[in-house]
C-alpha positions as CSV (number, residue, x, y, z in Angstrom):
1,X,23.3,26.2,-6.6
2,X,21.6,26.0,-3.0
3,X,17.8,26.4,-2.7
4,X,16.3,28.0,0.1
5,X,12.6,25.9,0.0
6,X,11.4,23.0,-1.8
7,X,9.1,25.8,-3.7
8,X,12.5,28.3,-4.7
9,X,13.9,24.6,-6.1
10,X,10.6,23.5,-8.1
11,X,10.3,26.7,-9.6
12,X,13.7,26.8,-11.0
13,X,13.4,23.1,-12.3
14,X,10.0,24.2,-13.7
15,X,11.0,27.5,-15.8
16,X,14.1,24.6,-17.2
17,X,12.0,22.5,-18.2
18,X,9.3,25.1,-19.6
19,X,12.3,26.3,-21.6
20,X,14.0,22.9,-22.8
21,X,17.0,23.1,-20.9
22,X,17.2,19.7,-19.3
23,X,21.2,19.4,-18.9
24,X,21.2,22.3,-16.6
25,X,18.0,21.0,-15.3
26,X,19.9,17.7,-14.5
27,X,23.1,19.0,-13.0
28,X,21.2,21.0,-10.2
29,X,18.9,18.2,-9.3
30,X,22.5,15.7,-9.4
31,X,23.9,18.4,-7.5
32,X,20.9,18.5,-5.2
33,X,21.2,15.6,-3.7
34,X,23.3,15.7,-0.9
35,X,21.6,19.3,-0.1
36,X,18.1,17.0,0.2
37,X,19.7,14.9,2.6
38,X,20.6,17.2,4.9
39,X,16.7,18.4,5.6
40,X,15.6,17.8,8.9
41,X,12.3,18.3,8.0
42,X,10.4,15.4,7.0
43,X,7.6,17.0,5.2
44,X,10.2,19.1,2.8
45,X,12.2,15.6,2.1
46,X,8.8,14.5,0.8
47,X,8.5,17.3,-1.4
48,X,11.6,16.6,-2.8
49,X,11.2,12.3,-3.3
50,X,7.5,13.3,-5.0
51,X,9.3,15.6,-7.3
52,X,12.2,13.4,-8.5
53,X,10.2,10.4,-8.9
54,X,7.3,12.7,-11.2
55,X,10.3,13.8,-13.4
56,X,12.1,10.0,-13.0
57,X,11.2,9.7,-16.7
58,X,14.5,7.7,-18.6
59,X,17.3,5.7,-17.2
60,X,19.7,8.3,-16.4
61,X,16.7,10.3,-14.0
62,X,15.7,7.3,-13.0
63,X,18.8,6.3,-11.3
64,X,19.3,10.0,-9.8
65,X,16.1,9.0,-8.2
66,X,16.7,5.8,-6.9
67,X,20.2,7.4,-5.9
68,X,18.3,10.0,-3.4
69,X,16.0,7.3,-2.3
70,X,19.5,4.7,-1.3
71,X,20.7,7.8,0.4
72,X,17.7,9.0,2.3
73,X,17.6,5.3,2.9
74,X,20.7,4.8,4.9
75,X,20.6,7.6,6.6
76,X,17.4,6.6,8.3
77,X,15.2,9.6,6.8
78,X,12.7,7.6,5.2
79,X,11.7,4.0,5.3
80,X,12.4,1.2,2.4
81,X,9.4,0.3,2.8
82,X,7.9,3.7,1.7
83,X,9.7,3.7,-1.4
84,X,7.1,1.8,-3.4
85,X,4.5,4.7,-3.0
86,X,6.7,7.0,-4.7
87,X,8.5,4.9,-7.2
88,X,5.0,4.3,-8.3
89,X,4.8,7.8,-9.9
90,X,7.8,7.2,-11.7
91,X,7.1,7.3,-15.8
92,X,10.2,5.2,-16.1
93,X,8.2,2.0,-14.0
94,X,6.0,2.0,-17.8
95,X,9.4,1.6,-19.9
96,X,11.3,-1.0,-17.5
Protein backbone atom coordinates (compact mmCIF):
# COMPACT_ATOMS: atom_id res chain seq x y z
CA UNK A 1 0.00 0.00 0.00
CA UNK A 2 1.89 3.34 -0.96
CA UNK A 3 0.92 6.66 0.90
CA UNK A 4 0.87 9.80 -0.74
CA UNK A 5 1.85 12.15 2.66
CA UNK A 6 2.89 11.48 6.00
CA UNK A 7 -0.86 12.70 6.93
CA UNK A 8 -2.73 10.02 4.16
CA UNK A 9 -0.31 7.30 6.21
CA UNK A 10 -1.13 8.45 9.90
CA UNK A 11 -4.62 8.45 9.23
CA UNK A 12 -4.80 4.99 7.95
CA UNK A 13 -2.58 3.68 10.94
CA UNK A 14 -4.89 5.73 13.16
CA UNK A 15 -8.50 4.35 12.04
CA UNK A 16 -6.36 0.59 12.60
CA UNK A 17 -5.59 1.12 15.59
CA UNK A 18 -8.97 2.96 16.58
CA UNK A 19 -10.52 -0.31 15.31
CA UNK A 20 -8.06 -3.04 16.90
CA UNK A 21 -6.56 -4.16 13.86
CA UNK A 22 -2.92 -4.16 14.62
CA UNK A 23 -1.63 -7.06 12.19
CA UNK A 24 -2.74 -5.07 9.28
CA UNK A 25 -1.60 -2.07 11.10
CA UNK A 26 1.88 -3.87 11.33
CA UNK A 27 2.33 -5.19 7.85
CA UNK A 28 1.82 -1.61 6.21
CA UNK A 29 4.19 0.12 8.60
CA UNK A 30 6.88 -3.23 7.85
CA UNK A 31 5.97 -2.61 4.41
CA UNK A 32 6.64 1.04 4.82
CA UNK A 33 9.87 1.11 5.36
CA UNK A 34 11.74 1.11 2.40
CA UNK A 35 8.88 3.73 0.97
CA UNK A 36 10.23 6.06 4.16
CA UNK A 37 13.54 5.81 2.89
CA UNK A 38 13.18 7.01 -0.25
CA UNK A 39 11.78 10.68 0.99
CA UNK A 40 13.86 13.41 0.10
CA UNK A 41 12.29 15.48 2.29
CA UNK A 42 13.72 15.79 5.60
CA UNK A 43 10.91 17.30 7.44
CA UNK A 44 8.44 14.27 6.16
CA UNK A 45 11.19 11.56 7.30
CA UNK A 46 10.72 13.20 10.68
CA UNK A 47 7.22 12.75 10.66
CA UNK A 48 7.55 9.30 10.01
CA UNK A 49 10.72 8.46 12.86
CA UNK A 50 8.26 10.52 15.49
CA UNK A 51 5.45 8.25 14.55
CA UNK A 52 7.12 4.82 14.74
CA UNK A 53 8.95 5.50 17.80
CA UNK A 54 5.21 6.90 19.62
CA UNK A 55 3.74 3.48 18.58
CA UNK A 56 7.38 1.46 19.29
CA UNK A 57 5.41 0.01 22.19
CA UNK A 58 6.62 -4.16 22.42
CA UNK A 59 9.57 -5.91 21.06
CA UNK A 60 8.42 -6.80 17.71
CA UNK A 61 7.51 -2.63 17.00
CA UNK A 62 10.29 -1.88 18.67
CA UNK A 63 12.66 -3.51 16.39
CA UNK A 64 10.59 -2.18 13.17
CA UNK A 65 11.65 1.05 14.65
CA UNK A 66 15.11 0.61 15.31
CA UNK A 67 15.07 -1.11 11.76
CA UNK A 68 13.88 2.36 9.97
CA UNK A 69 16.25 4.20 12.15
CA UNK A 70 19.67 1.54 10.95
CA UNK A 71 18.33 2.24 7.51
CA UNK A 72 17.76 5.95 7.49
CA UNK A 73 21.08 5.67 9.21
CA UNK A 74 23.24 4.28 6.47
CA UNK A 75 21.85 5.95 4.03
CA UNK A 76 22.96 9.26 5.55
CA UNK A 77 19.33 10.70 6.00
CA UNK A 78 19.54 11.23 9.59
CA UNK A 79 22.35 11.36 12.06
CA UNK A 80 23.14 8.51 14.86
CA UNK A 81 23.47 10.85 16.96
CA UNK A 82 19.78 12.13 16.68
CA UNK A 83 18.37 8.90 17.37
CA UNK A 84 18.34 9.37 21.15
CA UNK A 85 15.72 12.22 20.82
CA UNK A 86 13.33 9.95 19.27
CA UNK A 87 14.01 6.64 20.86
CA UNK A 88 13.15 8.58 23.87
CA UNK A 89 9.44 8.57 23.00
CA UNK A 90 9.49 5.04 22.66
CA UNK A 91 7.04 3.19 25.35
CA UNK A 92 9.16 0.14 24.94
CA UNK A 93 12.55 2.20 26.61
CA UNK A 94 10.01 1.71 30.10
CA UNK A 95 9.88 -2.20 29.57
CA UNK A 96 13.73 -2.82 28.46
Amino acid sequence: MNFNNFEEFESKLDNLYDNEQYDIADRIMENQIDNICKLSSLEEIDQYLWFYASVAGDFESFGRFQKLCRKLVSLNKIKSSDLAKYEEKCPANRWF
